[in-house]
C-alpha positions in Angstrom: 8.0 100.9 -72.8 6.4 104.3 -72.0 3.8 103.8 -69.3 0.6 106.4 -69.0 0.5 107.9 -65.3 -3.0 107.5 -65.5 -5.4 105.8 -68.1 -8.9 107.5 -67.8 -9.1 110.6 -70.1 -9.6 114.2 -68.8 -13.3 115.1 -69.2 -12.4 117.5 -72.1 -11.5 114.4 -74.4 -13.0 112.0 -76.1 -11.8 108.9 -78.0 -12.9 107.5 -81.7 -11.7 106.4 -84.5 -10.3 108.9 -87.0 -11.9 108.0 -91.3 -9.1 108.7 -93.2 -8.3 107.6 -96.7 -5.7 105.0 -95.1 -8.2 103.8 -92.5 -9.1 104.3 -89.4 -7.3 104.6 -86.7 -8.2 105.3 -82.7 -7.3 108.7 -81.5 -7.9 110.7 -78.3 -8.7 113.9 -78.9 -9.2 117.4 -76.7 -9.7 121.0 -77.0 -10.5 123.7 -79.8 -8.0 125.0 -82.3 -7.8 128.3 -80.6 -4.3 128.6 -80.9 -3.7 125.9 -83.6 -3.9 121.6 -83.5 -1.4 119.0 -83.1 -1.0 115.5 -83.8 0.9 113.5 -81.3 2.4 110.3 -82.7 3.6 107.5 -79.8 6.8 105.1 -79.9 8.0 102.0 -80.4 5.2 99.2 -78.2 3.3 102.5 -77.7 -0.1 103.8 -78.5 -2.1 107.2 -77.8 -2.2 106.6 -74.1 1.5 107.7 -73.7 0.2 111.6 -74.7 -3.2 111.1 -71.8 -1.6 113.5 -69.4 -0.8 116.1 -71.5 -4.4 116.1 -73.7 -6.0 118.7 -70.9 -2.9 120.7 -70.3 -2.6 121.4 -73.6 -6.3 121.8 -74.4 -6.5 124.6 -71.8 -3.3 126.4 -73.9 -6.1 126.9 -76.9 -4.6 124.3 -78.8 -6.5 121.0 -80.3 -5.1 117.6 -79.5 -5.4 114.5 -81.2 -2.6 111.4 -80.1 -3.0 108.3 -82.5 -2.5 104.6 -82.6 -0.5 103.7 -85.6 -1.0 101.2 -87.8 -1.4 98.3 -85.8 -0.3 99.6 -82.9 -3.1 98.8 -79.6 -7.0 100.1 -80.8 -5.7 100.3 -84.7 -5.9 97.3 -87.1 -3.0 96.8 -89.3 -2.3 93.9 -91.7 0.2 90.8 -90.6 2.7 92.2 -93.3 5.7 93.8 -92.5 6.2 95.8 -95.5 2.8 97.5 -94.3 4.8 99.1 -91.3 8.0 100.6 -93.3 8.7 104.3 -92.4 7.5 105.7 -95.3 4.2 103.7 -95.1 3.9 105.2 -91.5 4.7 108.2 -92.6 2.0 108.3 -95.0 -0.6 107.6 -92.7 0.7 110.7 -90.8 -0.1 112.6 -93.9 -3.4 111.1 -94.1 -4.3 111.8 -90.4 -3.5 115.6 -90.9 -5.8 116.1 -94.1 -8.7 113.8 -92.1 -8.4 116.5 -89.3 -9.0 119.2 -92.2 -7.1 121.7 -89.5 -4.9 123.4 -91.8 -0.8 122.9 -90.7 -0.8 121.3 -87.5 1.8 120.9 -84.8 3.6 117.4 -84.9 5.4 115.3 -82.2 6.9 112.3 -82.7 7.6 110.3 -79.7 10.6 107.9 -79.9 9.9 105.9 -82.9 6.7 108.5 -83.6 9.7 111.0 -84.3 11.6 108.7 -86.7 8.0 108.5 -88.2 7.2 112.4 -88.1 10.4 113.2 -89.8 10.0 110.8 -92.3 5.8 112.6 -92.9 8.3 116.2 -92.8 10.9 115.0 -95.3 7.9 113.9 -97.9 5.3 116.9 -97.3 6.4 119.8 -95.3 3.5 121.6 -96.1 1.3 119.7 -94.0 2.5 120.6 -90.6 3.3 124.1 -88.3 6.2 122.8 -86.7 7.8 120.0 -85.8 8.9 118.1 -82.0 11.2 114.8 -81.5 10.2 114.1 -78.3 12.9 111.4 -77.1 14.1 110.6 -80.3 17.6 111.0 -82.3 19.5 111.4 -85.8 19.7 107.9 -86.5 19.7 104.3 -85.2 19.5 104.1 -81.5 22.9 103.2 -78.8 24.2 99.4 -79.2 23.1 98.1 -75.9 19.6 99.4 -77.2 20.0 97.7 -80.4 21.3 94.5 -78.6 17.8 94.3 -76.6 16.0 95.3 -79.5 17.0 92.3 -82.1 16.5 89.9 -79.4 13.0 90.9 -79.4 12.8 91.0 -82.7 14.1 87.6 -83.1 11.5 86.4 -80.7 8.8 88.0 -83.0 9.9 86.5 -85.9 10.1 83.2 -84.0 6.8 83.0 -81.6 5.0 86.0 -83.3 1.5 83.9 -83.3 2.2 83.7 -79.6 2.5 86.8 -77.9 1.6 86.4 -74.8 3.9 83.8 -74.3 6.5 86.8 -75.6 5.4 89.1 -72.7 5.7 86.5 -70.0 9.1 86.2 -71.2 9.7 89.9 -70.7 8.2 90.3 -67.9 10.0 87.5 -66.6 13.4 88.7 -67.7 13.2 92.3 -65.6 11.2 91.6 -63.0 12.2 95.2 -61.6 10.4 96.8 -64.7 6.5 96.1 -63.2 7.3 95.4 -59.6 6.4 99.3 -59.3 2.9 98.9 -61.4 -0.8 99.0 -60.3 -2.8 96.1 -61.4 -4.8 98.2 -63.9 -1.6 99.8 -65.2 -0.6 96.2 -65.6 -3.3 94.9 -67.4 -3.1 97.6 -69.6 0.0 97.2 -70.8 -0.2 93.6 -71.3 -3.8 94.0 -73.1 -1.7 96.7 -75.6 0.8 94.3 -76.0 -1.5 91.4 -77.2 -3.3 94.1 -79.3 0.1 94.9 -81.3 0.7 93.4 -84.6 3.5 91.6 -84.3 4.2 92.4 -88.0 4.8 96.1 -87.1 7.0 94.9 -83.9 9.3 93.5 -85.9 9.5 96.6 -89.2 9.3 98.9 -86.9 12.1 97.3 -84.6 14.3 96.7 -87.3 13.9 100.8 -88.6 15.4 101.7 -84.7 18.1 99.1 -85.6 19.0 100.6 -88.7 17.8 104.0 -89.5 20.5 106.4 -91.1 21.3 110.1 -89.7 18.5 112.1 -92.0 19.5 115.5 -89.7 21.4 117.2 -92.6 18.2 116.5 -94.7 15.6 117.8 -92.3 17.6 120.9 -91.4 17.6 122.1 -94.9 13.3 121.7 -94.0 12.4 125.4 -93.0 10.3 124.3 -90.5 10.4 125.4 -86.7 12.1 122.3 -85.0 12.2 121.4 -81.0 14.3 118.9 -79.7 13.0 117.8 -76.2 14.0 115.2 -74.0 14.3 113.5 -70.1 18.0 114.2 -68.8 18.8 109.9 -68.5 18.0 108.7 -71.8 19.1 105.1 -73.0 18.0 104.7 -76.7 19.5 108.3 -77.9 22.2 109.4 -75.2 21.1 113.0 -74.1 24.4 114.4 -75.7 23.1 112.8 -78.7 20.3 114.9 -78.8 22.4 118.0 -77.8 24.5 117.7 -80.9 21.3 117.1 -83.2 19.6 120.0 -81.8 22.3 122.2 -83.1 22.6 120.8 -86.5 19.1 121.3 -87.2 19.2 124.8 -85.5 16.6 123.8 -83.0 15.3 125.1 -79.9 16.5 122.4 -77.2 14.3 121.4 -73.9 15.8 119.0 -71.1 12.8 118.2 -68.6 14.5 117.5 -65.3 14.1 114.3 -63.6 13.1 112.5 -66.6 14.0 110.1 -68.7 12.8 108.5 -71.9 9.1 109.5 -71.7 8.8 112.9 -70.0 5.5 112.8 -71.8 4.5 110.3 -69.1 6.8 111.0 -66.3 6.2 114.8 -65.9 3.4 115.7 -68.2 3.0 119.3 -66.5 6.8 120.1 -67.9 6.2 119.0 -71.1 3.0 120.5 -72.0 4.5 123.8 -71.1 7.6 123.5 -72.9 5.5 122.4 -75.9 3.2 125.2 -75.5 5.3 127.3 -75.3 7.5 126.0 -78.7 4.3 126.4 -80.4 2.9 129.4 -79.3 6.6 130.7 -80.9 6.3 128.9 -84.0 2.8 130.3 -84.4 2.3 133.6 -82.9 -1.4 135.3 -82.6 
């Protein structure tokens, strides 16, 4: 799971909960639309937090930034169905957030999941968005060993979903390793976003990185200005993975050294440039 560098928000942002005619859902959001806005859309056990570090980088490049909580993901409510949290349910609501931010075509980036999502928003209304950014995310279904991990978890959901914090103890418990690293806030935030998950959109959402098809051909007929950017380790979508998609959708390609599957998180300073810069191309004054 991607884990923030730091959880309090930059003094330029502020966080609320977005009206749209889908609901509501908890943003944070920074900066003017000097140079344009941008949605950022979180992963798989995400939320909005994953994007903190990059809200006042990005604010300062004249561009306004609003990260989400999806449906029932952390500070969003979501119903205990799973046909609620389909991709092309999610993908409405991405629709639905852009005309609630009334900014005209806005820069999207899908993190991991949140670019499974995004495509799926691109694919059913291209007009709604400036350009698009998989951040961390591939053509299809993600590497076996991922998928392995990922219906175990699943299975667990569907088993002991009214019990999730017995689920995270069991987690935690399997890879020690994972947390030994973490500060006790950074701890009890990801536990407290855990137990604020619908468990319903764990497993539909789990089961779409199990089983999504390769969509590449059909997004590169999109004319839409695409980025591909990524950590150079990456475990879901093997970084060659990402190579080869890049060039089928013609799209610029950014490796952020030293990274891995969350560069968003890991070296925010990177990533806000490279983004910046994507979009200042994609959108020139």
């Amino acid at each position: 799971m991607s884990k923030p560098p730091r959880l309090t928000l930059p003094s330029v942002a502020r966080a609320y909960h977005l009206s749209t005619d889908r609901g509501p859902f908890a943003v944070h959001e920074a900066g003017e639309p000097v140079r344009g806005s941008a949605l950022l859309v979180p992963g798989f056990t995400g939320s909005k937090e994953d994007f903190i570090a990059l809200l006042e980088p990005l604010a300062a490049a004249g561009y306004r930034v609003v990260a989400v909580d999806g449906r029932g993901q952390y500070e969003t409510p979501g119903p205990r169905e799973e046909s609620a949290y389909g991709l092309e349910e999610l993908a409405r609501d991405v629709l639905a957030q852009v005309r609630a931010l009334d900014a005209g075509r806005v820069h999207l980036v899908g993190h991991s999941l949140g670019g499974l999502v995004s495509r799926a928003a691109v694919l059913r209304d291209a007009s709604s968005f400036a350009s698009l950014t998989l951040l961390s995310s591939g053509p299809a279904a993600i590497a076996e060993e991922q998928q392995a991990r990922t219906k175990l978890l699943v299975a667990a959901l569907e088993a002991m979903g009214d019990d999730m914090p017995g689920i995270w103890a069991a987690m935690r418990a399997a890879d020690p390793q994972d947390g030994a690293q973490d500060s006790r806030e950074l701890t009890d935030f990801l536990r407290r976003r855990w137990l604020a998950t619908v468990p319903e959109q764990l497993i539909a959402t789990g089961r779409a990185l199990i089983c999504e098809p390769d969509r590449v051909d059909e997004l590169g007929r999109v004319d839409l200005p695409k980025l591909v950017l990524s950590g150079a380790v990456d475990y879901a979508w093997p970084v060659p993975l990402m190579d080869a998609m890049a060039e089928r959708l013609g799209a610029r390609r950014v490796v952020v050294p030293g990274t891995e599957h969350s560069p968003n998180a890991e070296d925010p300073a990177t990533t806000a440039s490279a983004l910046a810069s994507f979009w200042h191309s994609a959108t020139p004054m």
